[in-house]
C-alpha positions as CSV (number, residue, x, y, z in Angstrom):
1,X,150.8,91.9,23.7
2,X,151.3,95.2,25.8
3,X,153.3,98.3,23.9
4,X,154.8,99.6,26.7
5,X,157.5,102.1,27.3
6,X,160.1,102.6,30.5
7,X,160.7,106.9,31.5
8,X,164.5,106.4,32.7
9,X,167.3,109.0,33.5
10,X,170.8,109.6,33.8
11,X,170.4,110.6,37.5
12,X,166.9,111.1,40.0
13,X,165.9,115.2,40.1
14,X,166.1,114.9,36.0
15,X,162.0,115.0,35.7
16,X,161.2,111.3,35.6
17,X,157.8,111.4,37.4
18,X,156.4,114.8,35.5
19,X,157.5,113.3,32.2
20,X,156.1,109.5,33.1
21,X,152.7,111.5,34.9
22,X,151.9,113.9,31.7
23,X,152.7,110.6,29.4
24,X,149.5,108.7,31.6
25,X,147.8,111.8,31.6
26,X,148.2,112.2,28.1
27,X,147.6,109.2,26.5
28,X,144.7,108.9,29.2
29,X,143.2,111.7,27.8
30,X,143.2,110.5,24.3
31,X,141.1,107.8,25.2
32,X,143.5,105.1,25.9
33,X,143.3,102.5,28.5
34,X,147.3,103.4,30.6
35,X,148.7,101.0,32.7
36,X,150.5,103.1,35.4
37,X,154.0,101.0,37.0
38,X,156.5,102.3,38.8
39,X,160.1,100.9,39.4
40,X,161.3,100.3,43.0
41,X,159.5,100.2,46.4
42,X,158.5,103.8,46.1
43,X,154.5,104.6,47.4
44,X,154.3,108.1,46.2
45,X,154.8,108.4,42.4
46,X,152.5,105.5,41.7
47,X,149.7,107.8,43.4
48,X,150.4,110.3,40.9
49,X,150.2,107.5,38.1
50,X,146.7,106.6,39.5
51,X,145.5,109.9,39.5
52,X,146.8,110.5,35.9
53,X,145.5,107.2,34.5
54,X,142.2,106.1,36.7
55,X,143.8,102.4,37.4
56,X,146.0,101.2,40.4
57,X,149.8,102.8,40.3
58,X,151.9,99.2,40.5
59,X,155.5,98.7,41.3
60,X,157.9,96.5,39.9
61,X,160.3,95.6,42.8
62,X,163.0,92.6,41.5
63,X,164.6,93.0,44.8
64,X,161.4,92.5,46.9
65,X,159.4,90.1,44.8
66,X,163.0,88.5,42.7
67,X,163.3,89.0,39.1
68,X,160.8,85.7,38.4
69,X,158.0,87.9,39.3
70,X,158.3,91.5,37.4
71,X,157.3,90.7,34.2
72,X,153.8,88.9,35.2
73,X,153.0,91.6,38.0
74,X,153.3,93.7,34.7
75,X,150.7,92.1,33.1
76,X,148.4,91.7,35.9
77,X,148.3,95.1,36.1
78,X,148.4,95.8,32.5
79,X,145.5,93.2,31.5
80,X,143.4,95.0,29.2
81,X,145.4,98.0,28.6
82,X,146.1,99.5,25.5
83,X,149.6,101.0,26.7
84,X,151.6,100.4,30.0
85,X,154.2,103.5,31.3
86,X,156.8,102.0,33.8
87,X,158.8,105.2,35.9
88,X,162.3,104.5,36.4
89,X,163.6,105.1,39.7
90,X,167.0,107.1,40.1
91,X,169.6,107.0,37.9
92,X,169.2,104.0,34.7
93,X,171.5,101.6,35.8
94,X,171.7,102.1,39.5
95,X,170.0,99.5,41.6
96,X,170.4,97.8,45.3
97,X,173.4,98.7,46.7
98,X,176.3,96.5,46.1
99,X,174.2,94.0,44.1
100,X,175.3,94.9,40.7
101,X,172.4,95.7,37.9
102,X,169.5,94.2,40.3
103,X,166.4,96.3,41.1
104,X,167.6,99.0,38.4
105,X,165.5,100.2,36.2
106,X,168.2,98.9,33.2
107,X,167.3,95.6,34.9
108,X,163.4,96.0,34.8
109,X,163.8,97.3,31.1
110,X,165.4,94.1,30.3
111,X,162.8,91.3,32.2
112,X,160.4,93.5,30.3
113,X,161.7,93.5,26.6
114,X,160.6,97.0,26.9
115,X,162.4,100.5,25.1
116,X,163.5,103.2,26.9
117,X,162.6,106.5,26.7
118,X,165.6,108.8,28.8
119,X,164.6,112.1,30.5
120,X,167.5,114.0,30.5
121,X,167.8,117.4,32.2
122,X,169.4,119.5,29.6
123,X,169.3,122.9,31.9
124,X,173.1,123.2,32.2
125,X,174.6,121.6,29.2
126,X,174.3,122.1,25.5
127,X,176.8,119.7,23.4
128,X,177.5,117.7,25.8
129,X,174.2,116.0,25.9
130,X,175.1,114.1,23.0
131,X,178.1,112.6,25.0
132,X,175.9,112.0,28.1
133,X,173.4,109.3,25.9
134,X,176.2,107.9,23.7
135,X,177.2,106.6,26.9
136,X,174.1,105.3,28.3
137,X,172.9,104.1,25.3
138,X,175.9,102.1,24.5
139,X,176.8,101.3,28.5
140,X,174.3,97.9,28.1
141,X,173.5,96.4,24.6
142,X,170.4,94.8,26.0
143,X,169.1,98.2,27.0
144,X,167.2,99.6,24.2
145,X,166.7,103.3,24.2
146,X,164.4,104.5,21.5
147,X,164.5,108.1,22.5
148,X,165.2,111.0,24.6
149,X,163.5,113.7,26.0
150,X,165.0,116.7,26.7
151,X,163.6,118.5,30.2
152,X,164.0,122.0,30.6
153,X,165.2,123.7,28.0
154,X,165.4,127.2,28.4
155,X,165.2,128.6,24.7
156,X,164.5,127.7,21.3
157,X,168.3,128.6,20.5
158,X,169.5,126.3,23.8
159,X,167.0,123.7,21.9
160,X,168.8,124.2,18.6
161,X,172.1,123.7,20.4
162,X,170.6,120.4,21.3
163,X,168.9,119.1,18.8
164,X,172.1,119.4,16.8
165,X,174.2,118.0,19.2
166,X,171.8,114.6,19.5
167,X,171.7,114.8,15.2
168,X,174.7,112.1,15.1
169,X,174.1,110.1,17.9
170,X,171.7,107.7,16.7
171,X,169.1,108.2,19.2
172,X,166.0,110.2,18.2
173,X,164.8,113.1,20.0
174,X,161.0,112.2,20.8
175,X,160.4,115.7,23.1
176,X,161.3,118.8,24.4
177,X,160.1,120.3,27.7
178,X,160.4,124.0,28.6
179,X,160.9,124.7,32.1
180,X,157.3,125.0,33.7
181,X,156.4,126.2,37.5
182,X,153.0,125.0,36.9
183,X,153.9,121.2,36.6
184,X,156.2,121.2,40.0
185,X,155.2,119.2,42.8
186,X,156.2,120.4,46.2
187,X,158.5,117.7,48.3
188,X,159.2,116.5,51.9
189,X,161.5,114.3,53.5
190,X,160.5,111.2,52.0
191,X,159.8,112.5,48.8
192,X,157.0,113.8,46.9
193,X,153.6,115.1,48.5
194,X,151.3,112.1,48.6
195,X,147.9,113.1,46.7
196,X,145.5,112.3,49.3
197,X,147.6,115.5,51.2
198,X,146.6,117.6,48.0
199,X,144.1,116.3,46.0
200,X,143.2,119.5,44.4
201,X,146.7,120.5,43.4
202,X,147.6,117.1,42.5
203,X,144.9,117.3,39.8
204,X,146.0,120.9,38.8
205,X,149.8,119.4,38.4
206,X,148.9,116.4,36.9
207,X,146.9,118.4,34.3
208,X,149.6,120.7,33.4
209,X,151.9,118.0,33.0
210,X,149.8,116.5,30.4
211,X,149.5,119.7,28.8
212,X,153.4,120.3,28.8
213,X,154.0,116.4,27.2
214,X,151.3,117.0,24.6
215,X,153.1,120.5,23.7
216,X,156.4,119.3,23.7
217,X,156.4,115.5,22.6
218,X,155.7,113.4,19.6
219,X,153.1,111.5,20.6
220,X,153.0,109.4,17.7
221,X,156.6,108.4,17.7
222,X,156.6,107.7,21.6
223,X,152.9,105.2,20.6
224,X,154.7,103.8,17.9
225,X,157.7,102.7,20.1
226,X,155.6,101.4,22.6
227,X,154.3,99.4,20.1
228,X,157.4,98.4,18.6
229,X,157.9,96.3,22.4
230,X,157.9,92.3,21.7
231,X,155.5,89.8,23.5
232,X,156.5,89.2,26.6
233,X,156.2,84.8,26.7
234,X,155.3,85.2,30.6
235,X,151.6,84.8,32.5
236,X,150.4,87.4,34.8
237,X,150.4,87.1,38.2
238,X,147.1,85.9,39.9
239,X,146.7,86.7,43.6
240,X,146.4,82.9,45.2
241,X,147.8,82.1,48.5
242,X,147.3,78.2,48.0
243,X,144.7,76.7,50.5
244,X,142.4,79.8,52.3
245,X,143.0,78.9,55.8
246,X,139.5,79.5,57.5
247,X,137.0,79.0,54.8
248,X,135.7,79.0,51.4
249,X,133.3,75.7,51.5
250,X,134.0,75.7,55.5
251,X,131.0,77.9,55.8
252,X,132.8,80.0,58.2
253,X,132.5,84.4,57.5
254,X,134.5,85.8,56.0
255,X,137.1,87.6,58.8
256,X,136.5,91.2,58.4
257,X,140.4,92.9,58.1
258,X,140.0,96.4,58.5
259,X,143.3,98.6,56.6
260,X,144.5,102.0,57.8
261,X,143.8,104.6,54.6
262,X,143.4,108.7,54.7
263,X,145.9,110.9,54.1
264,X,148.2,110.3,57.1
265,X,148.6,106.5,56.0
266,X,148.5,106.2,52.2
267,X,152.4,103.6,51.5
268,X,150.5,100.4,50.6
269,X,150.3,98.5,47.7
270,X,147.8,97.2,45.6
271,X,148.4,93.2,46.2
272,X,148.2,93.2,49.5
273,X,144.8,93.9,49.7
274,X,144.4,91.6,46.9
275,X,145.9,88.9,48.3
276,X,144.1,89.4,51.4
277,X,140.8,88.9,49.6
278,X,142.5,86.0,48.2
279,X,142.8,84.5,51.5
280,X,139.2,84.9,52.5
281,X,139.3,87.9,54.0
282,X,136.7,91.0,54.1
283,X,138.8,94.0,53.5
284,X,137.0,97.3,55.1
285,X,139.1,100.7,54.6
286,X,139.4,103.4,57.8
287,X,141.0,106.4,57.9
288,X,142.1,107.2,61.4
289,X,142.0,110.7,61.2
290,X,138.4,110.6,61.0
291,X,136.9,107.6,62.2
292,X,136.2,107.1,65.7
293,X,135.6,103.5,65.6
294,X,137.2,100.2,63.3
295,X,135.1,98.9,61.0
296,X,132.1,96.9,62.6
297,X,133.5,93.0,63.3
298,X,137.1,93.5,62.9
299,X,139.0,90.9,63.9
300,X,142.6,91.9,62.1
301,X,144.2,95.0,61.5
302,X,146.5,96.2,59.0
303,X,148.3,100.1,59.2
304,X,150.6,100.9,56.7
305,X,153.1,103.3,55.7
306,X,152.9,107.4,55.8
307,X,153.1,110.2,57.1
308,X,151.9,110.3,60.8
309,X,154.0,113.1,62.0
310,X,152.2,115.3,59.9
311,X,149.0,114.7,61.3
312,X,150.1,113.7,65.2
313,X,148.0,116.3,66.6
314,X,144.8,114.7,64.6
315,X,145.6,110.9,65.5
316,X,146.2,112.0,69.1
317,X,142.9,113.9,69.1
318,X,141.0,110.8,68.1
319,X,141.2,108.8,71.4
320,X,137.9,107.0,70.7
321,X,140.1,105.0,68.1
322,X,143.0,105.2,69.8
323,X,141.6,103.6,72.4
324,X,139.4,100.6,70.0
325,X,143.1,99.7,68.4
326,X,144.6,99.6,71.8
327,X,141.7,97.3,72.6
328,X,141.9,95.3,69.8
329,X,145.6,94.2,70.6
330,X,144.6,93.7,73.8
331,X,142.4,91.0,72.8
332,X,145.0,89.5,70.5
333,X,143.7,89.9,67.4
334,X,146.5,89.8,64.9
335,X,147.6,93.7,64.0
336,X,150.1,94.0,61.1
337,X,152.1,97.8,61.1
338,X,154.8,98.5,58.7
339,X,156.9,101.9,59.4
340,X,153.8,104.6,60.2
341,X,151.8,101.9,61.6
342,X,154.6,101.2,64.3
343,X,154.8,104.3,65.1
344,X,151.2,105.1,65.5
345,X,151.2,101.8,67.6
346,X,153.2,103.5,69.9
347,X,152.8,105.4,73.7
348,X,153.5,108.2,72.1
349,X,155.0,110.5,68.6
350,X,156.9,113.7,68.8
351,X,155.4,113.5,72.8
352,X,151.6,113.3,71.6
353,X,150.0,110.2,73.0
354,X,149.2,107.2,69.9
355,X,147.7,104.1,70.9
356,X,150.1,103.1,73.3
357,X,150.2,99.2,72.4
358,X,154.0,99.3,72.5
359,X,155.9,100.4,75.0
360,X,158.2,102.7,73.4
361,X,158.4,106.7,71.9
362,X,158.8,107.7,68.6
363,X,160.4,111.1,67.3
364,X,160.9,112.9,64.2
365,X,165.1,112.4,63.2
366,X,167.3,114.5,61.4
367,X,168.6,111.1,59.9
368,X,167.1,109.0,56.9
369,X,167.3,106.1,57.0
370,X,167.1,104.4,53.6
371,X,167.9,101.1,51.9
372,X,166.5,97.4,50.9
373,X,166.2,94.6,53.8
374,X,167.2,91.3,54.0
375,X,165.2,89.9,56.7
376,X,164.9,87.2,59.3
377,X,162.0,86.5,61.2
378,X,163.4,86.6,65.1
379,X,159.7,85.4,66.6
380,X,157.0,83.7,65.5
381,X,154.1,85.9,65.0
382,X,151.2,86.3,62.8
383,X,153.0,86.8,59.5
384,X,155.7,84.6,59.2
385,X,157.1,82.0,61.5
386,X,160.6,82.2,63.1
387,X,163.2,81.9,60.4
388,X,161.2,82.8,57.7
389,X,163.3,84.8,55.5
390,X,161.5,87.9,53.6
391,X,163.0,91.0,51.8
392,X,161.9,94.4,52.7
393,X,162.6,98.4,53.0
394,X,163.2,100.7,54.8
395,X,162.2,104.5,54.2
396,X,162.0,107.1,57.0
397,X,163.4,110.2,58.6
398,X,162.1,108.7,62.5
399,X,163.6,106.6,65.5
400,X,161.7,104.4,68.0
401,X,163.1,104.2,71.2
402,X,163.8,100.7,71.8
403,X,164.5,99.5,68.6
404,X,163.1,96.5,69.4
405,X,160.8,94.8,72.1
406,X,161.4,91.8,73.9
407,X,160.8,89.7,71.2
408,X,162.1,91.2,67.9
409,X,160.7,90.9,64.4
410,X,163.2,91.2,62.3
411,X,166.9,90.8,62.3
412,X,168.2,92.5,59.3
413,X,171.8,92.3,58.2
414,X,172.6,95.0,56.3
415,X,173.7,98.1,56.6
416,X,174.6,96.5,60.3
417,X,173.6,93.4,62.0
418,X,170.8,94.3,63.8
419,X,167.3,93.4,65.2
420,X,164.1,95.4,65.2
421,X,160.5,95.5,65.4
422,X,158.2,93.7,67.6
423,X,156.1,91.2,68.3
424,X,153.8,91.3,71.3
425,X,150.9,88.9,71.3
426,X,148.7,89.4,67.4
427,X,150.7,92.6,67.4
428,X,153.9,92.7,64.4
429,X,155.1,96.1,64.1
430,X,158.5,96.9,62.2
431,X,160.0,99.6,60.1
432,X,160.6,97.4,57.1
433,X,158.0,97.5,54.7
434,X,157.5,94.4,52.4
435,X,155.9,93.2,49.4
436,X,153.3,90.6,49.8
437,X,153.3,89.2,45.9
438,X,156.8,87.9,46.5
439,X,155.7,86.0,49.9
440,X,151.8,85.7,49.6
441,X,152.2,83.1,52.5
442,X,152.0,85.6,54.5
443,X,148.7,87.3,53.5
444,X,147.6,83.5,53.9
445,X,149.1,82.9,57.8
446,X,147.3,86.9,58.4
447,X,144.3,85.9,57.5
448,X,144.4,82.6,59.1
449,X,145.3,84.1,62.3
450,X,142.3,86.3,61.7
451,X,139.7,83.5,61.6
């Protein structure tokens, strides 16, 4: 049993992450053990969630890892918690596009058996709120909402308003938030700041927002509905990738898989490197910006998601490992980059030289480009063989120039049929991020590669 609670909204902007953050922080702080999840593919929030609650920020993706799998990632990341937070993402009910209630946080809510708490930004509307959650709250039956909070309010007469508005409608009101400067955190293209770019702010915000929940929220009323959540009858996911594929009682050591970390490369999530351990695998943390060398006996390398075009003049100044991941590919040693990763593999970024493993440029776009993946593996390559079919994302405000190499990795189709990516000897680089737990044959055929 887990009492758990999902922070939803009628819309994204309405204060999902500072009311889902200060509820960690909070509980955190009264000495509860907080399980930190976070709807969607999202990297960012779920470093905020760590930081508030001292345990791995997880997400619940039913697109990327299918519906089967939410509810015991949940509990894997929820085993020996006293509470579990889940943050929506965007609006309640909106999910993939043009695939109905799937990857919504409605949907998640639902595989969970959890209640709903909705954040609802109240800034420019008095009786009409109670309108607003009448209508989410009666939109799905199976969606429970046990509460609202109401996120800045400007007065304690523009909180009467409300509080009297929300009197008939059934649905409690479990907080009220004043508008607050202190709790803001500053944005980019892509979203939210990551932490590791602001580590000292990040634990100013993250503070205030605890402060501002405790102020402004009964506590006891949000515990007891967590508690009020029903057993959920599934098991938790264990990372197992069926038969390690170089060792175990082989003898053989352990391949030493070295993953890209620091601040310019912080989108990952927490099973892959689990899963990679699974398979046998040593996993050694770098941080390009500041290591001049992989870690000693690499033989595999792994380079995330991020921000790179923040920090292209750093990366470029560090040819020493510029030069030891161009050599590594070389050698054909299998390299696995997703989104940043490919574009650090690249000759060069905004016309700074990068490793220079692909040939192709990378630039900084005016365009986002945004959306889940259905994917097709064009080549064989050392994470999935051709045909294999995966589901992924896409995130970024960049363009590679090609698109693709000579032999593709993906071929997506949606929004258009396209291909992407490449494969070029160990080396897989591709824009589409993906989520190991739903194909942990993949962490498997890395590894295996590796060894």
């Amino acid at each position: 049993m887990v009492a758990r609670l999902v922070i939803a909204a009628p819309s994204s902007g309405a204060g999902k992450t500072t009311v889902a953050t200060g509820l960690m922080a909070a509980f955190a702080g009264r000495g509860l053990a907080v399980s930190p999840h976070k709807v969607g593919p999202d990297y960012i929030d779920p470093g905020y969630h760590a930081l508030a609650t001292g345990r791995p920020g997880r997400n619940l993706d039913a697109y990327m890892c299918g519906t089967g799998l939410v509810a015991p990632l949940f509990l894997h990341g929820a085993r020996g918690c006293d509470l579990a937070v889940v943050e929506g993402v965007m609006g309640l009910y909106d999910g993939a596009a043009d695939q109905g209630e799937l990857a919504s946080t409605a949907q998640v809510a639902k595989l969970l058996k959890a209640p709903v708490v909705l954040v609802v930004d109240a800034s420019s509307q008095s009786r009409s709120v109670a309108a607003l959650v009448h209508g989410f709250a009666s939109w799905d039956p199976e969606v429970r909402i046990g509460g609202v909070i109401l996120n800045k309010v400007a007065t304690d007469r523009h909180e009467h308003l409300l509080r009297e508005a929300l009197g008939e409608s059934g649905v409690p009101v479990l907080g009220v938030l004043r508008r607050a400067p202190a709790v803001a955190t500053p944005s980019r293209h892509l979203g939210l700041v990551p932490v590791a770019e602001r580590q000292a702010q990040a634990v100013e915000a993250v503070a205030a927002q605890a402060e501002q929940v405790l102020a402004g929220c009964d506590m006891e009323a949000l515990l007891a509905l967590a508690r009020s959540a029903p057993p959920l009858t599934a098991e938790p996911w264990v990372a197992e990738v069926g038969e390690r594929l170089h060792a175990g009682g082989s003898g053989m050591p352990a391949p030493v898989v070295a993953v890209a970390g620091g601040a310019a490369f912080t989108f990952s999530y927490a099973e892959h490197t689990e899963l990679l351990r699974a398979a046998g695998a040593e996993v050694v943390t770098f941080d390009p910006l500041r290591d001049e060398a992989l870690p000693e006996g690499t033989r595999g390398l792994v380079i995330g998601g991020g921000f790179p075009e923040m920090y292209g003049e750093q990366l470029s100044a560090n040819e020493p490992l510029r030069k030891a991941v161009a050599e590594l590919a070389a050698s054909g040693a299998p390299v696995a980059a997703e989104c940043a990763g490919l574009l650090y593999l690249a000759r060069s970024l905004d016309g700074r030289p990068m490793c220079g493993v692909l040939d192709a440029d990378a630039r900084m776009s005016e365009r986002l480009t945004l959306g889940y993946r259905d994917a097709v593996a064009v080549s064989d390559s050392v994470l999935a063989p051709a045909g294999a079919r995966l589901r992924g994302h896409e995130f970024h405000r960049t363009v590679i120039e090609p698109g693709a190499g000579p032999l593709a990795a993906w071929g997506l189709r949606q929004p258009e049929r396209r291909v992407e990516g490449f494969v070029q000897g160990g080396v897989h680089a591709s824009y589409v991020h993906t989520h190991w737990a739903g194909s942990p044959e993949v962490a498997a055929r890395f590894v295996g590669h590796c060894a």
